[in-house]
ROBARO-650459 format. One record per residue: residue in one letter; x, z, y of N, C-alpha, C, CB in turn. Coordinates in pm, whole numbers, plus 50000, padded with zeros to 5 digits. Atoms other than C-alpha are relative to their C-alpha. Glycine has a CB too. Layout:
<rs>
aXZYXZYXZYXZY ...
</rs>
This chain:
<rs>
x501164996349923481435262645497500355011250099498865004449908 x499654989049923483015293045618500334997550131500975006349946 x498755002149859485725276145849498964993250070501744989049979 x501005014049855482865247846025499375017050024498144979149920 x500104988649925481075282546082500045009050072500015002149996 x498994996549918483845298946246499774993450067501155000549977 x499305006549835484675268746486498205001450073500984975249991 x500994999549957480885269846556499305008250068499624998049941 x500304989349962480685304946648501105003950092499725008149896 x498965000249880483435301746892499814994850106501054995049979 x500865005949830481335276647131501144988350062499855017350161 x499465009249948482495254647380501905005850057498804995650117 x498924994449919486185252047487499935005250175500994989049987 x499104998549897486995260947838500434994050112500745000949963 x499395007449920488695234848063500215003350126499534990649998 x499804998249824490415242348367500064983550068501835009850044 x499845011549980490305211148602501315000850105498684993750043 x498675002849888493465200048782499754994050088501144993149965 x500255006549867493255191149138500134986950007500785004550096 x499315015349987494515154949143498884996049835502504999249980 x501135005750094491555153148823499334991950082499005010249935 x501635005849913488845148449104500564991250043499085008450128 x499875008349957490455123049226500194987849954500485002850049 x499945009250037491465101848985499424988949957500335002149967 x501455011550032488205082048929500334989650082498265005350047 x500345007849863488225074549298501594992550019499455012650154 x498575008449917492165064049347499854990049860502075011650032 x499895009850052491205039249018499114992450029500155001049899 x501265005849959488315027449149500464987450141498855015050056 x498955004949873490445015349480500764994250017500565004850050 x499555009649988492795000349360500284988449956500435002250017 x500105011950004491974962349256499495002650149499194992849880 x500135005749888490354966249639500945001350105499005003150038 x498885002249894493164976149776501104989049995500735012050007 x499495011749990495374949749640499764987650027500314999249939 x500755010449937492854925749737500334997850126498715002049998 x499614994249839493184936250099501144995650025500105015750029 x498445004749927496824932750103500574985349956501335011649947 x499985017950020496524895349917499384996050120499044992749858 x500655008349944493894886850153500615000450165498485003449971 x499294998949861496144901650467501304993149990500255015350047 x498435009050041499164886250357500104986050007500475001649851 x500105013649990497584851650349498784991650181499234997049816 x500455004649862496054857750708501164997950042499175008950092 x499354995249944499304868550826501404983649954500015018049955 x499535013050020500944833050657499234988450060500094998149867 x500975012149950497884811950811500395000150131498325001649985 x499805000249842498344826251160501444999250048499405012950065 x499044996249977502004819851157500565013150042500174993350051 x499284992749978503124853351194501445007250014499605001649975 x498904999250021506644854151227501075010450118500224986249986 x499774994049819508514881151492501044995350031500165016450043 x498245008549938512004866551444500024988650062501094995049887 x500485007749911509914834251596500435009350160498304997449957 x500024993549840509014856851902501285004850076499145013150000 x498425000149965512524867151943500374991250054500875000449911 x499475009749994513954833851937499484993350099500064994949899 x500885003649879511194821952180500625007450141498345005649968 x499774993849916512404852652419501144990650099500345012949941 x498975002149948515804839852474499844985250010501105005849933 x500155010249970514884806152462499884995350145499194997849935 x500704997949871512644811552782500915003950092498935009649996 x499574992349894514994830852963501644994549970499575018249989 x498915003550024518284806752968501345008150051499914988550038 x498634993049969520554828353179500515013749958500095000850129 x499454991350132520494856352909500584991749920498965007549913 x498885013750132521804830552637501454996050027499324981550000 x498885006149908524324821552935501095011249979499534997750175 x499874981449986525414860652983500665001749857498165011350015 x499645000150118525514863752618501414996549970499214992749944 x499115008550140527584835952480501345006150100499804975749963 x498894995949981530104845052740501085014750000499904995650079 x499504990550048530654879352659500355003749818499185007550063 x499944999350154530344868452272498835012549935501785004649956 x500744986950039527104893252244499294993849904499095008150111 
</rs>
């Protein structure tokens, strides 16, 4: 009886809060939508063909007397 007495007459602990506490609700809260986001950009970015090594390849395509230039310097 004594000791529950004691802890009872001592009250509440204390708690300091750590900076990166307040946040952690909000950065779990975020991310299933953020990986959503980068599924759902990832499968625009496969729909709309996005490819840049395309656009490259297109460049020199277009422009034959770079390709010409090129091959004969071995660039």
């Amino acid at each position: 009886m004594r000791v529950m007495s004691h802890i009872r007459s001592l009250g509440p602990i204390t708690s300091r809060k750590r900076y990166f506490m307040l946040f952690e609700q909000s950065v779990w809260r975020l991310a299933p939508v953020t990986c959503l986001l980068i599924l759902v950009l990832a499968a625009l970015l496969i729909k709309l063909d996005f490819f840049p090594d395309y656009q490259m390849v297109r460049l020199f395509i277009d422009d034959p007397v770079e390709i010409t230039f090129a091959e004969e310097f071995g660039l």
